[in-house]
C-alpha positions in Angstrom: -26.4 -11.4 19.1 -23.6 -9.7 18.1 -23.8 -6.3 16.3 -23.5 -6.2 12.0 -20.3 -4.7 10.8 -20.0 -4.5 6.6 -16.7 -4.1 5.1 -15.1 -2.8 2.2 -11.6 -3.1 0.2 -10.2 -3.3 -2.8 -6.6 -3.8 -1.5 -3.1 -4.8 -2.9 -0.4 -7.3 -1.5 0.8 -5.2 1.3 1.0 -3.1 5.3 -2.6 -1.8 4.3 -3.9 -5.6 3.9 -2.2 -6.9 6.7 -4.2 -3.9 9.4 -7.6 -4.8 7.7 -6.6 -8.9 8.2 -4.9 -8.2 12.0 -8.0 -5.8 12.5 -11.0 -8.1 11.6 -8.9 -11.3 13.9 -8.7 -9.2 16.7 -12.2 -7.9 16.7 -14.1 -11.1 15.3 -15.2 -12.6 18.3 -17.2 -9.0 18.8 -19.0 -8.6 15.7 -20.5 -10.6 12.7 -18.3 -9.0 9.7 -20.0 -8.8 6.0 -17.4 -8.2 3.4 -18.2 -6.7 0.6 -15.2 -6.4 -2.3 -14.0 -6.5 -5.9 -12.5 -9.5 -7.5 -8.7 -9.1 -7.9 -5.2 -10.8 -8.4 -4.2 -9.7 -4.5 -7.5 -11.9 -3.1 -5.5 -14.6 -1.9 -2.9 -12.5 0.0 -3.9 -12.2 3.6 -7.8 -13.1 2.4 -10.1 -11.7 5.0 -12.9 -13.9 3.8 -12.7 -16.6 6.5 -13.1 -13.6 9.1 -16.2 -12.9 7.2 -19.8 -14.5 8.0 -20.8 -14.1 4.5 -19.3 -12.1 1.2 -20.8 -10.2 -1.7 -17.9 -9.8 -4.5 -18.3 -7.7 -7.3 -17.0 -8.0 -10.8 -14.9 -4.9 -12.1 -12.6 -5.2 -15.0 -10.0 -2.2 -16.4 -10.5 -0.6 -19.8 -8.0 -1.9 -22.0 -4.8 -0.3 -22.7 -4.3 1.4 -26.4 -1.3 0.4 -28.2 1.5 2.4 -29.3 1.2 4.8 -30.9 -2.3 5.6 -29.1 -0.6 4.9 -25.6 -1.2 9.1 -24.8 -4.9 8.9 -25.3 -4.4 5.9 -21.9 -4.9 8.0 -18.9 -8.5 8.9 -20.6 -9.1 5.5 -20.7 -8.6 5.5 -16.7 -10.6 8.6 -16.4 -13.6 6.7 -18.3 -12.7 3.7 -15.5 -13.3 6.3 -12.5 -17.0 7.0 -14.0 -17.6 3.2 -14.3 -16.2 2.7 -11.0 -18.1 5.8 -9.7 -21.2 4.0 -10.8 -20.2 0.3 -8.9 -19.4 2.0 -6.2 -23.3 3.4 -6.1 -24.7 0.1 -6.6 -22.6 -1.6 -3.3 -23.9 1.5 -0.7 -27.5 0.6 -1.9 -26.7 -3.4 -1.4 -25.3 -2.4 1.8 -27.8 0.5 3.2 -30.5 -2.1 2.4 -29.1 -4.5 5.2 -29.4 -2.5 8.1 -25.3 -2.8 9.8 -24.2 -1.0 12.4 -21.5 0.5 10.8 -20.1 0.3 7.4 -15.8 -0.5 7.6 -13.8 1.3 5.2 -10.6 0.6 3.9 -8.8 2.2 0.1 -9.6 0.9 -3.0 -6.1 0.9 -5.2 -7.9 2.2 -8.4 -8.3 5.3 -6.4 -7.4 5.1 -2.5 -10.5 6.9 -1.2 -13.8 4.3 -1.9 -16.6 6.3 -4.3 -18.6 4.3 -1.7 -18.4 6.7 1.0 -20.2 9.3 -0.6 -23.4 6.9 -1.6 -23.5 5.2 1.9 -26.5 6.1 4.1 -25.2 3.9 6.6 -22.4 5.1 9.3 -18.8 4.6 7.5 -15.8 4.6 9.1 -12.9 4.8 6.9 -9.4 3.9 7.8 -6.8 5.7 5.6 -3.5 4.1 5.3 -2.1 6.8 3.0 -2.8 10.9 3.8 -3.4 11.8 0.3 -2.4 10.2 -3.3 1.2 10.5 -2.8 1.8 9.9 -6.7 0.5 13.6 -7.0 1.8 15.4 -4.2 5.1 13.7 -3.8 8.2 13.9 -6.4 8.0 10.9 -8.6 10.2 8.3 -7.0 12.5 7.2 -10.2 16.2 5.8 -10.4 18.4 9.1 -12.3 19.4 8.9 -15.7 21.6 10.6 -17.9 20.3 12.4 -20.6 21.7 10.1 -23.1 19.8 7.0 -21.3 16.6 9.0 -21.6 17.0 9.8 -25.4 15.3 12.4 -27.7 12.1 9.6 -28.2 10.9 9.9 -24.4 11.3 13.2 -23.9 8.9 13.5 -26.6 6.5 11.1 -25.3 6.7 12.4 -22.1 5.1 15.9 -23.5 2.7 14.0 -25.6 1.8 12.0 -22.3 1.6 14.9 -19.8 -1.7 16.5 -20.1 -3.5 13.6 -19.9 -1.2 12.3 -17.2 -1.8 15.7 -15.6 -5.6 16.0 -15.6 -6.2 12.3 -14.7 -3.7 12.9 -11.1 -5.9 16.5 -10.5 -9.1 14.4 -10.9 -8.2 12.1 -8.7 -6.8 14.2 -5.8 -10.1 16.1 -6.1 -12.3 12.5 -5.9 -10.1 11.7 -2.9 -10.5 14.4 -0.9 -14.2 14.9 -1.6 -14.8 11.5 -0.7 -12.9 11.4 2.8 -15.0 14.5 3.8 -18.6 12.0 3.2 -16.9 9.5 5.9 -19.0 9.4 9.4 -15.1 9.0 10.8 -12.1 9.3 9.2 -9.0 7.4 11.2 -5.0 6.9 10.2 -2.1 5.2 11.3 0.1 7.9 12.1 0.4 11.1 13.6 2.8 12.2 10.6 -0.2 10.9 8.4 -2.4 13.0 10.1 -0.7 16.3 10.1 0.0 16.1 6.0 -3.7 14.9 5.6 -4.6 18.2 7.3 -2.0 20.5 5.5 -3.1 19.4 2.3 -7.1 18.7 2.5 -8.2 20.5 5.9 -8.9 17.5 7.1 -8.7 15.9 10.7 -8.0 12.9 11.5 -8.1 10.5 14.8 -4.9 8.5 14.9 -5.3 5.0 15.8 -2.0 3.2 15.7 -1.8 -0.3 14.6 -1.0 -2.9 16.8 1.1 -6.0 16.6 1.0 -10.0 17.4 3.2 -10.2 20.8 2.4 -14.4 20.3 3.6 -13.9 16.8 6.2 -11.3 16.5 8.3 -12.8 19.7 12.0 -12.7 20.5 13.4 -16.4 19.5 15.6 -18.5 21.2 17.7 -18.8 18.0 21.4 -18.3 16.5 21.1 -14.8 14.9 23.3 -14.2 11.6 25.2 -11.3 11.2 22.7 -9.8 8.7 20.1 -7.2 7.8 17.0 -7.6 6.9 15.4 -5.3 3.9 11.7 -5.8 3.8 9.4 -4.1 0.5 9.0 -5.1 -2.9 11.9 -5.1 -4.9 11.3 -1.3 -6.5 13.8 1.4 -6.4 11.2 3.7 -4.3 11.8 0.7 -1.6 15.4 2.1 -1.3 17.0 -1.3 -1.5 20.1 0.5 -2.9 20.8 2.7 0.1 20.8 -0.1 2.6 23.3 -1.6 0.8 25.4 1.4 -0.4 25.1 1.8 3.7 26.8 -1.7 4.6 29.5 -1.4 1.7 30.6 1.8 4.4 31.4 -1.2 6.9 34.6 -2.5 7.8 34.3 -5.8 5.3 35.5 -8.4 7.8 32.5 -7.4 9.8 30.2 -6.6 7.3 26.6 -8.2 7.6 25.0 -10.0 5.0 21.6 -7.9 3.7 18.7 -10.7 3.2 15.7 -8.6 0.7 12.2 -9.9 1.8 9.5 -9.2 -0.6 6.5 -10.4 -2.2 6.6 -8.8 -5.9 9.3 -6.9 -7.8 11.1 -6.0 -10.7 13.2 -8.3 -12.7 15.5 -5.3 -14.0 15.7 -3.7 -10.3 16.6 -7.3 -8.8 19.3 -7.6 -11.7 20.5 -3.6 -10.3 20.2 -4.9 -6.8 22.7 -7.5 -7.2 25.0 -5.6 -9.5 25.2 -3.2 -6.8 26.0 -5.7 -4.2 28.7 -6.9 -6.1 30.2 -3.5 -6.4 29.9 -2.6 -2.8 31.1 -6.0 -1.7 27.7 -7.2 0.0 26.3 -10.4 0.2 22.7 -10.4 -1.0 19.9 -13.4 -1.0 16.2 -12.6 -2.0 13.8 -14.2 -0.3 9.6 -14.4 -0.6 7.0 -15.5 1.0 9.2 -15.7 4.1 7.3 -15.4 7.7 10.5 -15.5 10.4 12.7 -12.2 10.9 16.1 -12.3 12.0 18.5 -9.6 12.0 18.9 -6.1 11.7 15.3 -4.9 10.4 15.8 -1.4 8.8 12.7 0.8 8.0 14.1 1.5 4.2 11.1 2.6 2.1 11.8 6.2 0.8 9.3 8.6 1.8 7.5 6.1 4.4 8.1 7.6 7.7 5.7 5.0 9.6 6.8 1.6 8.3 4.7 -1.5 9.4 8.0 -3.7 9.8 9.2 -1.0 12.0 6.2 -1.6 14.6 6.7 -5.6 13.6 10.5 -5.8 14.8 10.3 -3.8 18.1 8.4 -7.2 20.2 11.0 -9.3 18.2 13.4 -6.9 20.1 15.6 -6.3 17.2 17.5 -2.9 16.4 16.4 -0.4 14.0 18.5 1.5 10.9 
């Protein structure tokens, strides 16, 4: 009989979806997974479920929004969501300590990265953390530049009117994170970058546990390659899009590759920017989703994201690096 494992995520589209899914196929033929998870719009993106003997899924639904001119008064309303969510989260560790697992399987939930569950749980947890911290309140605000006259008189003043609720809604939730990662049995993360800035800023520890790739998968291909690069991550400007292609429209233009943009979400306005920009710098651009096969150049573009996924991804494929 094989051992009880639970598991828990409330996960985006994304590199922290695809380690739970590669993690769960690698290991299923070793333990009888229970998932337990919130109904979302990403459930269909790498689903675990079918990895899963059985699955408990749990209804959660956001406060609202408040219209202009209440849109200030917002990040309250996402305070009042932690509570609620606080509360869910108590409810699952009693499901699950009732059930008697080995070992409860942790990954983030994107309402506030670090689960609420592991500081209810009776059972063992062990929590695998993608991120070191909430990056959105230790790291500068990723954010294409405007002039001044872009920005206009009206936001600067809704920017002080939205700040202190902006402000004490980031603190609370840096303070929930950390508190929480110091109830997991075992904390583990991708990278020992990740590890070393979890430690700076929350005295925390980690074992590093790297994660692995499909060799049958990601393969070298007996295939015509294209003189082109691959840029892989949603179409955002934190994805850095812009600088890969500011970087080919350097090349000598008889030579110059093509740049194909893989992603599976985006911006309408940024992929407008994106192709405006390729015009100007004389690069050839084609977006493309949903799209499994890699061919190329693979560059590791995401600003502020030291330990790409697609950087592990490319190496068996035995492509080259930017």
């Amino acid at each position: 009989m094989k051992p009880k494992i639970a598991v828990f995520h409330n996960l985006p589209s994304g590199g922290a979806k695809r380690v739970l899914f590669e993690n769960l196929k690698g290991l299923k033929d070793y333990y009888d997974f229970y998932l337990y998870d919130l109904r979302g719009p990403y459930d269909d993106f790498l689903s675990i479920k079918p990895l899963c003997k059985k699955t408990f899924t749990f209804e959660f639904k956001e406060t609202p929004l408040l219209p202009r001119p209440f849109g200030f008064l917002n990040s309250f309303c996402r305070l009042y969501d932690i509570l609620r969510l606080n509360c869910l989260h108590k409810k699952i560790a009693e499901e699950i300590d009732k059930e008697n697992y080995s070992l409860v399987f942790i990954f983030a939930d994107r309402f506030t990265q670090t689960p609420f569950l592991l500081k209810h749980l009776k059972t063992k947890s062990l929590y695998y953390c993608h991120d070191p911290y909430i990056r959105s309140v230790y790291e500068p605000e990723i954010e294409r530049k405007r002039r001044f006259s872009e920005c206009g008189f009206k936001e600067m003043i809704k920017k002080i009117f939205y700040f202190p609720g902006e402000w004490l809604y980031k603190r609370i939730l840096a303070w929930q994170d950390k508190e929480n990662k110091k109830k997991a049995t075992k904390v583990i993360i991708c990278s020992q970058y990740a590890a070393e800035r979890m430690k700076k800023k929350y005295d925390l520890l980690p074992e590093v546990v790297y994660p692995g790739v499909d060799v049958n998968f990601f393969k070298p291909l007996k295939i015509k390659k294209e003189n082109a690069v691959i840029s892989q991550g949603s179409i955002l400007f934190r994805k850095g899009h812009h600088f890969i292609i500011e970087s080919l429209g350097k090349i000598e233009e008889k030579i110059r590759p093509k740049l194909f943009i893989l992603a599976d979400s985006g911006r309408e306005d940024e992929e407008k920017i994106i192709s405006n920009l390729g015009k100007k710098f004389k690069v050839e651009i084609k977006f493309f989703k949903g799209v499994k096969d890699r061919h190329g150049r693979l560059p590791s573009e995401p600003l502020l994201s030291p330990r790409s996924f697609q950087s592990v991804q490319s190496v068996p494929h035995l492509l080259p690096l930017g």
